[in-house]
C-alpha positions in Angstrom: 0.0 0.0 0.0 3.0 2.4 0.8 4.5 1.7 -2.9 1.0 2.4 -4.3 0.4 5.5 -1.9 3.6 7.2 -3.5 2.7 6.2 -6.9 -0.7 8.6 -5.8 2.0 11.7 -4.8 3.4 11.0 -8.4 0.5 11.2 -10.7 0.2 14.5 -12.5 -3.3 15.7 -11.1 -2.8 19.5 -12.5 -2.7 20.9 -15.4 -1.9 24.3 -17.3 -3.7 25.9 -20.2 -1.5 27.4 -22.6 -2.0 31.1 -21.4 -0.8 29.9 -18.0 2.3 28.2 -19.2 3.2 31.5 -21.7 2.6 34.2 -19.2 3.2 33.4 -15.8 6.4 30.8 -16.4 9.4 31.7 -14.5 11.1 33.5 -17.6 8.0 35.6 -17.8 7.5 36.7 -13.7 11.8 37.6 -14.6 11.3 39.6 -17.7 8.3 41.2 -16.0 10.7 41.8 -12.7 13.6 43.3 -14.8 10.6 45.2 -17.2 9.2 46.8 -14.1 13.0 48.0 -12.8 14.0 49.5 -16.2 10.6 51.2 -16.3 11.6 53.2 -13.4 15.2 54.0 -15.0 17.3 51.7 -12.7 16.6 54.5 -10.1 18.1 53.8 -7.0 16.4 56.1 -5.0 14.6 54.1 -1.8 10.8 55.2 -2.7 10.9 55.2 -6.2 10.8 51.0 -5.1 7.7 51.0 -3.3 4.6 51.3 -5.3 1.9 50.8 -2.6 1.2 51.9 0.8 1.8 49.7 4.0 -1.7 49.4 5.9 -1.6 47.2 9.4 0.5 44.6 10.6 1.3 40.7 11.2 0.4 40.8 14.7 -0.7 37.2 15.5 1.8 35.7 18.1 1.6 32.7 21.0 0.7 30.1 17.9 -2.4 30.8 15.5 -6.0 31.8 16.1 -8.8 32.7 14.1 -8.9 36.1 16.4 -5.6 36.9 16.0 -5.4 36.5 11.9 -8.6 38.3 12.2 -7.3 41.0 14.2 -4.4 41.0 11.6 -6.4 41.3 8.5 -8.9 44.0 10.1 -5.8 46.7 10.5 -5.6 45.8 7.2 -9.4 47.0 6.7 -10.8 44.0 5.1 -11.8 40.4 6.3 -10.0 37.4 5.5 -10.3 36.9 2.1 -9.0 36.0 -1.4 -11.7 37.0 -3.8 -9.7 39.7 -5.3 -7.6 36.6 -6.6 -10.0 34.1 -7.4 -10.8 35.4 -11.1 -7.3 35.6 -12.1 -6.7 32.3 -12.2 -9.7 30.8 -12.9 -9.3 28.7 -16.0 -5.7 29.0 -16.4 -5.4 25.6 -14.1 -7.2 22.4 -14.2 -7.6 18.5 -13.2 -6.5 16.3 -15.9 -8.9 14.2 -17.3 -6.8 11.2 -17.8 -5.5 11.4 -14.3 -9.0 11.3 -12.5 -10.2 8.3 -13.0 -6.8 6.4 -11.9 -6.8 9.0 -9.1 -10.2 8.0 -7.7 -9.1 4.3 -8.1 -6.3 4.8 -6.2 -8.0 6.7 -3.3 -11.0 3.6 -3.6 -8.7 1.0 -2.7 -6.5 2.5 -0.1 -10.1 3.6 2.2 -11.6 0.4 0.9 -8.4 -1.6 3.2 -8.7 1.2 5.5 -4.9 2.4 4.5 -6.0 5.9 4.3 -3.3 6.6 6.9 -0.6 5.5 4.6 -1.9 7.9 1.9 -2.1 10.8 4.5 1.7 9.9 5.2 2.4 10.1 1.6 0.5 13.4 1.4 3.4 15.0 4.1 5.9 12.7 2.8 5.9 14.0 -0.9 4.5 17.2 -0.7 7.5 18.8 -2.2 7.1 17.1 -5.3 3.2 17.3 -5.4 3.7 21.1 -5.4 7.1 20.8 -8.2 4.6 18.6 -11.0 3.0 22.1 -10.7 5.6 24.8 -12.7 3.9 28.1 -11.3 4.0 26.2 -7.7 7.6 25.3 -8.1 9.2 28.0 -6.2 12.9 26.5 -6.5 12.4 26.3 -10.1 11.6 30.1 -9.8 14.5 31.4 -7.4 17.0 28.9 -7.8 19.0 30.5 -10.0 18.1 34.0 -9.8 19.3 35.0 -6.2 22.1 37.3 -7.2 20.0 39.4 -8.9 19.7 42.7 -7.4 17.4 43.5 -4.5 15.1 45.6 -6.8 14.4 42.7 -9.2 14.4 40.0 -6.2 11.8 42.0 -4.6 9.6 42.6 -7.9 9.3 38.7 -8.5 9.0 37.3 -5.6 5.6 39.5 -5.2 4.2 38.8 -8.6 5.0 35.0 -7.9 3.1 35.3 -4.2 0.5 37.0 -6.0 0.3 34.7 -8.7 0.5 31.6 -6.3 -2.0 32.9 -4.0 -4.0 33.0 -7.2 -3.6 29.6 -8.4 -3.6 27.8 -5.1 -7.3 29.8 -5.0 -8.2 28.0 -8.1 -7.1 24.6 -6.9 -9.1 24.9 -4.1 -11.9 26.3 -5.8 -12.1 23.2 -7.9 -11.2 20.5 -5.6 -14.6 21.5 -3.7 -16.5 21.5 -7.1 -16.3 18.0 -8.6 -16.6 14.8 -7.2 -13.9 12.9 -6.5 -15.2 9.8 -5.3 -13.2 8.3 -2.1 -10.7 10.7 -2.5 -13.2 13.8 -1.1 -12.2 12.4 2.1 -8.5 13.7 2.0 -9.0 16.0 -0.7 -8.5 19.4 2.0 -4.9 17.1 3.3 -4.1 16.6 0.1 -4.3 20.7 -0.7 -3.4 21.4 2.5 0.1 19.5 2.2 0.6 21.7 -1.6 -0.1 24.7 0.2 2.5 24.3 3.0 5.4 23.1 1.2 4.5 26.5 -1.4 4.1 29.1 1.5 7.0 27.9 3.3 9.1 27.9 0.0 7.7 31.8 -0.6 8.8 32.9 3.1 12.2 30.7 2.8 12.4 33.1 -0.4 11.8 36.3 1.0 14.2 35.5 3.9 16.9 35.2 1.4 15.8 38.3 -0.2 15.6 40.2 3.1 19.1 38.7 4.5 20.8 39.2 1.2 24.6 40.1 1.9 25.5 42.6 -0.2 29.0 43.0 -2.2 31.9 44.4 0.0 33.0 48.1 -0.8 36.6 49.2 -1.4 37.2 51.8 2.0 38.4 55.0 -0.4 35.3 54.3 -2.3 33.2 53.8 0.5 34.9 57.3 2.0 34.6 59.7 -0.9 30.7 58.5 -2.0 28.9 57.3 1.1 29.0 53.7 0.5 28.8 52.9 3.6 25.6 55.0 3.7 24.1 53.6 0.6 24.2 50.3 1.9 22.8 51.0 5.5 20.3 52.8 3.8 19.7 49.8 1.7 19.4 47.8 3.8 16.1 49.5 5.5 14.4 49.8 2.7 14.7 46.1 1.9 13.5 45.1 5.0 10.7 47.4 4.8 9.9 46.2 1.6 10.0 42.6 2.5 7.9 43.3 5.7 4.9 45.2 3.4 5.3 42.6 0.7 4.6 39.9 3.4 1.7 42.1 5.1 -0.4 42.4 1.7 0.3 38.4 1.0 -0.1 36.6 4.4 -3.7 37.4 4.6 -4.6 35.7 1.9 -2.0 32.8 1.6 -3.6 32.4 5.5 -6.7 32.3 4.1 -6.7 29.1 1.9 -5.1 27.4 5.0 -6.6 25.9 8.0 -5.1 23.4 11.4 -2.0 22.5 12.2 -0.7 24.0 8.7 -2.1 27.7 9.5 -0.3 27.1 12.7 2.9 26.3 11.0 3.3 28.9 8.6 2.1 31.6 10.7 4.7 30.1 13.2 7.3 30.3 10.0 5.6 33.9 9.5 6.4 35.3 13.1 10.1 34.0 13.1 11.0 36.2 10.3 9.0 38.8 10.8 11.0 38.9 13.9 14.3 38.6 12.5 13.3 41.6 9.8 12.4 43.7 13.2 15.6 42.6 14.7 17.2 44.0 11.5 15.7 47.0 11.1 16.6 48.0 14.4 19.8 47.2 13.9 20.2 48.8 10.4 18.8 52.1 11.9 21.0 52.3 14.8 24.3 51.3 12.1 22.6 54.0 10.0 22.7 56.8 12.4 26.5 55.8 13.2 27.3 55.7 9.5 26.1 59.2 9.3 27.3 60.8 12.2 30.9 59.5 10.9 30.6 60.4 7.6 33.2 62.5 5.4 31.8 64.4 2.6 33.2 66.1 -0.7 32.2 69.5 -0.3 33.0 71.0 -4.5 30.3 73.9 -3.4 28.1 75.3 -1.4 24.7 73.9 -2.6 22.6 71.6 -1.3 24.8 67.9 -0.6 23.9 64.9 -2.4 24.3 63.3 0.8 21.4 65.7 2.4 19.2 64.9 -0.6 19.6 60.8 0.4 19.9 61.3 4.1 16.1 63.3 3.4 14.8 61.1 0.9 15.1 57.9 3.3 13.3 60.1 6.3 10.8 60.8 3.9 10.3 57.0 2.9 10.6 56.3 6.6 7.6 58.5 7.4 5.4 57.6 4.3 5.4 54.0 5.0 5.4 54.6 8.7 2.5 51.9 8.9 4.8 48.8 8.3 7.6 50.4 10.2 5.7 50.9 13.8 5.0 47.1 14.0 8.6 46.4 14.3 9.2 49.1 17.0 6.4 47.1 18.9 7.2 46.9 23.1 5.6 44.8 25.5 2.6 44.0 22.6 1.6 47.1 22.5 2.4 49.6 19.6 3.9 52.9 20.2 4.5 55.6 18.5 7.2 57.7 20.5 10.5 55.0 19.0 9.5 55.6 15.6 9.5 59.4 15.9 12.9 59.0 18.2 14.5 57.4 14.9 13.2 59.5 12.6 14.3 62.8 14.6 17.8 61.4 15.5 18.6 60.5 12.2 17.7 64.0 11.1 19.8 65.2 14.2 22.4 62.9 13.0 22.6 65.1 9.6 22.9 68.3 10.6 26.2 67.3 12.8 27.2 65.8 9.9 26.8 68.7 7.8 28.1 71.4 10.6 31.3 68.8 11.5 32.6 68.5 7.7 31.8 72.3 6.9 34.3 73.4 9.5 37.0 70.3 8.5 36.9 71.2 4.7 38.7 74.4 3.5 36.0 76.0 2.4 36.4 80.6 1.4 35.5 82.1 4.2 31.7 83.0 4.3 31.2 79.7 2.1 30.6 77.5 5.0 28.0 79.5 6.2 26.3 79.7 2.9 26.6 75.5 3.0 24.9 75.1 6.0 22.5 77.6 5.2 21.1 75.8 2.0 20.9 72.3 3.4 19.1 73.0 6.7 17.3 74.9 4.8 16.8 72.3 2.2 15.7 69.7 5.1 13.2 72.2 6.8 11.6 73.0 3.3 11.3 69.3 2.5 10.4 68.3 6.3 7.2 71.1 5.6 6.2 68.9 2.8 4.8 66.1 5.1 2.7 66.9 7.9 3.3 63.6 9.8 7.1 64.7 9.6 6.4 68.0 10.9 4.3 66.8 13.8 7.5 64.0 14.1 10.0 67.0 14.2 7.7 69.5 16.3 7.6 73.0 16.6 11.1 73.6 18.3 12.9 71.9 15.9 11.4 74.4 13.0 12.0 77.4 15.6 15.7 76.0 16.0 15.9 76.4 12.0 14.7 79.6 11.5 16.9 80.7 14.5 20.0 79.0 13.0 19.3 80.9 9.5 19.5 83.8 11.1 23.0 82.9 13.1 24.4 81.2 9.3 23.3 84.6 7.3 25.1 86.8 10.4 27.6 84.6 10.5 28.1 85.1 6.6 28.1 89.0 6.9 30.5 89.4 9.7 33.4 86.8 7.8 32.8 88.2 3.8 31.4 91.6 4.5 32.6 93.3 7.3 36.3 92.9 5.9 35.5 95.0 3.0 33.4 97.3 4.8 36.8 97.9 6.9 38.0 99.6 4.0 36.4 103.0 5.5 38.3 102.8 8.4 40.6 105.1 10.1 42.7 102.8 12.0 46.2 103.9 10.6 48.3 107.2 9.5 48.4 106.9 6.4 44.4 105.9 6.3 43.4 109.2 8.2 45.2 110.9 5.6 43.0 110.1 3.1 40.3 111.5 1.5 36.4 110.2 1.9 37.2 109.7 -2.4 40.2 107.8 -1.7 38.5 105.3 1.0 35.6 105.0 -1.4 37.2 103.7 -4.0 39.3 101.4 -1.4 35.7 100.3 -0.5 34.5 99.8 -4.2 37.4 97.8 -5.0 37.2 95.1 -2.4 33.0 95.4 -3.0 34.1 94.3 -6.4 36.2 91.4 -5.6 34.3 90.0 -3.0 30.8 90.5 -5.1 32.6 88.7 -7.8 33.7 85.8 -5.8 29.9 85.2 -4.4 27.9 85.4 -7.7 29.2 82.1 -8.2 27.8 80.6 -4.9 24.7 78.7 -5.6 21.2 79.4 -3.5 18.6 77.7 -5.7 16.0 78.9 -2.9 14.9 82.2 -5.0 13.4 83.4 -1.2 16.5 81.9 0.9 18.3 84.1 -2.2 16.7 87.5 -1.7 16.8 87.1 1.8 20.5 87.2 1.9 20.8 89.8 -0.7 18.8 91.9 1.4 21.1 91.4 4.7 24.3 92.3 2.3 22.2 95.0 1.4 21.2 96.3 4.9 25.4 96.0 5.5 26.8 97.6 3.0 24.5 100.7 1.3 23.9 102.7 4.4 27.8 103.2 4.8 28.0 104.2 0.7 24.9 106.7 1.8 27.1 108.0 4.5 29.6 107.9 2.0 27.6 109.7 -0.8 27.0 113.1 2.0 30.5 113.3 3.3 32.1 113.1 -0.2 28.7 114.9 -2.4 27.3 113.0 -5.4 29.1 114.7 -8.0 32.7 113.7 -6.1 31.3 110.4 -5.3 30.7 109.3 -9.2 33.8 110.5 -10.5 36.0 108.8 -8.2 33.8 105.4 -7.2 34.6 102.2 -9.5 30.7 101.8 -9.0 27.5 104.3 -8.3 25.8 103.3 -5.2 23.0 102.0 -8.4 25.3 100.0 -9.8 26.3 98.4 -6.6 23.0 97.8 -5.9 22.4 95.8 -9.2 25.7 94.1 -8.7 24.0 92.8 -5.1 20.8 91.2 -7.0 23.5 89.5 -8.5 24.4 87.7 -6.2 24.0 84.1 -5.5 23.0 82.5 -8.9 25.4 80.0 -8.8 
């Protein structure tokens, strides 16, 4: 009975109409992956990778129960369910004619000696290749030899092939409860039951690997002068953020078509690495922060880093898929909101020492540093606006703190590039005092005109950040050429001046453009 039993677990029950075999074959789900990545321009930037919004969380724990799935799928703001999934599939898979009747034979004379057991043995002893006589079940066939893909692509089929699963598994079901299978109606749930489980502990086996990838090491001067470092930490959260949402829109429904001992195992198989991807979160974010704090950048100029526009984009992403990222900053079972805005602020904390630290370590013209730090705390408070979960995150102090610091940068600016040239009209030596008003004007004019010259080229893209500053050099330099203009007369004042007090103020909206 055992020999017939496994001959059972070998017959070819399933089959695939041609649609089925052309569009969802493993070449297809990877030309669709790769498709979907070029689409986007091989961007690497860490939202342009998630499509969807995270809604709820996995949050069944101590073994499985209806409540708890339930609970699970309601966050999620539906019931358990699959009928979004059950048309997709629905004649794209089918039981083989030829195989029925030799599969109701089979299942007639094993209940007829009452060896049912043996076939229910075979069921968990062969389920592997029950599920691999299916091709879109097959998930080895799928990853097997795919895995060094990058995470992008990794990530784009292994959801189409969850979704396409969840689809056909569906189907299956759907038709095993429709016809008659004789004695075989008996097992017919163990016998789906033991294709389900061997396929939705394949797909989370998958998206471990895909989670836990290790990526390629990074020569140190490379790692230095770029951020590698940096990328990668950042990487690394996004995947498991990705892997975590990817697994919260798919467990509900793989759940679903599953009931007993093997719910309880693959939700068990569910809560292990949804642990581990908390684990690494945490320990990516706290890596991350380091990583930034120790940072060395490539200042070339004083616009707004590339570095800044990462270090923002990721709080961004953070923030905008917040939902999948509080479940794994639960404590005690309860969720709570205060860690995520800890990590979110502290990494943002984190970039502005950055930012101050390698301004003052670089040799940067003096007045440039204070121009740098100007536009990218500026740059992180205009993007920070943008969200208004980030600015509730960051709270009002931190915004105060900004303005108060633009005001110290733009002071700080005047009194290192301006107030040297306005020291041209003093009378601090001899020979100074011996001049004329004329002949300290045009000292003025001339070091107006170098310094002006100099600072044209410094880039504010911010056209109000711009004016703003143009106005403080204005409020520091023309009341002295006014004072100028009465103590020497007008008609003295243009023949001797390199510049009219007009032409130095269109020399001052100048300024800035970079």
């Amino acid at each position: 009975m055992s020999c017939l039993a496994d001959e059972f677990c070998h017959l070819k029950v399933w089959k695939l109409d041609d649609a089925a075999m052309r569009d969802h074959s493993p070449a297809s789900i990877w030309d669709a992956a790769a498709s979907a990545r070029r689409s986007r321009g091989g961007r690497s930037l860490d939202d342009s990778r998630m499509s969807y919004s995270s809604s709820g969380s996995f949050t069944a724990s101590g073994g499985t129960s209806d409540a708890s799935y339930g609970s699970y799928c309601r966050g999620l703001g539906e019931e358990p369910s699959v009928h979004s999934h059950n048309t997709f599939a629905a004649g794209m898979i089918y039981v083989d004619p030829r195989s029925l009747s030799i599969l109701r034979d089979i299942a007639s004379a094993m209940f007829g000696s009452r060896h049912e057991d043996v076939l229910r043995a075979a069921f968990d002893r062969h389920c592997a290749q029950l599920a691999r006589y299916i091709e879109i079940l097959d998930i080895d066939n799928i990853f097997g030899y795919q895995m060094e893909e990058s995470r992008e692509v990794l990530l784009e089929a292994w959801t189409s092939t969850m979704h396409i699963i969840i689809s056909f598994l569906s189907e299956m079901q759907r038709q095993l409860n429709r016809h008659d299978f004789g004695s075989f109606d008996r097992i017919k749930e163990e016998y789906f039951l033991a294709i389900a489980r061997v396929t939705a502990m394949k797909l989370l086996s998958s998206a471990s690997s895909i989670g836990f990838q290790v990526s390629p090491p990074t020569d140190k001067p490379c790692e230095n002068s770029y951020g590698g470092a940096a990328r990668r930490g950042l990487s690394k959260m996004v995947d498991v953020v990705m892997v975590y949402q990817a697994l919260d829109h798919g467990l509900p429904a793989i759940l679903s078509l599953l009931s007993g001992e093997t719910k309880e195992l693959v939700v068990a198989e569910a809560e292990g690495l949804i642990k581990r991807l908390s684990e690494a979160f945490a320990k990516s974010s706290d890596e991350l922060n380091k990583t930034v704090r120790s940072q060395l950048l490539f200042i070339a100029d004083t616009g707004v880093h590339r570095f800044t526009k990462r270090i923002v984009d990721h709080v961004r992403f953070l923030v905008q898929h917040r939902r999948a990222v509080y479940p794994m900053l639960l404590a005690d079972g309860r969720r709570r909101l205060e860690p995520f805005g800890e990590l979110v602020t502290r990494l943002v904390l984190s970039l502005e020492f950055t930012l101050s630290v390698n301004s003052k370590s670089l040799q940067l013209r003096q007045g440039q540093e204070q121009i740098f730090l100007l536009n990218n705390v500026h740059f992180i408070l205009v993007e920070a606006e943008k969200d208004a979960e980030l600015v509730l995150i960051l709270g009002e102090s931190w915004f105060l703190r900004c303005q108060d610091q633009f005001d110290q940068f733009i002071a700080g600016y005047l009194d290192v590039s301006w107030t040297p040239v306005l020291s041209s009209l003093e009378r601090k030596t001899r020979f100074s005092v011996m001049l004329w008003p004329h002949q300290l004007l045009c000292k003025l004019t001339s070091a107006f005109e170098v310094t002006c010259s100099a600072h044209k080229n410094w880039k504010v893209a911010d056209p109000l950040l711009r004016d703003r500053l143009r106005e403080a050099v204005s409020h520091k330099v023309l009341p002295l050429l006014y004072r100028m203009q009465v103590e020497c007369g007008s008609e003295k004042l243009h023949k001797s001046a390199t510049y009219s007090v007009d032409q130095i103020k269109s020399q001052l909206l100048k300024l800035f453009e970079g």
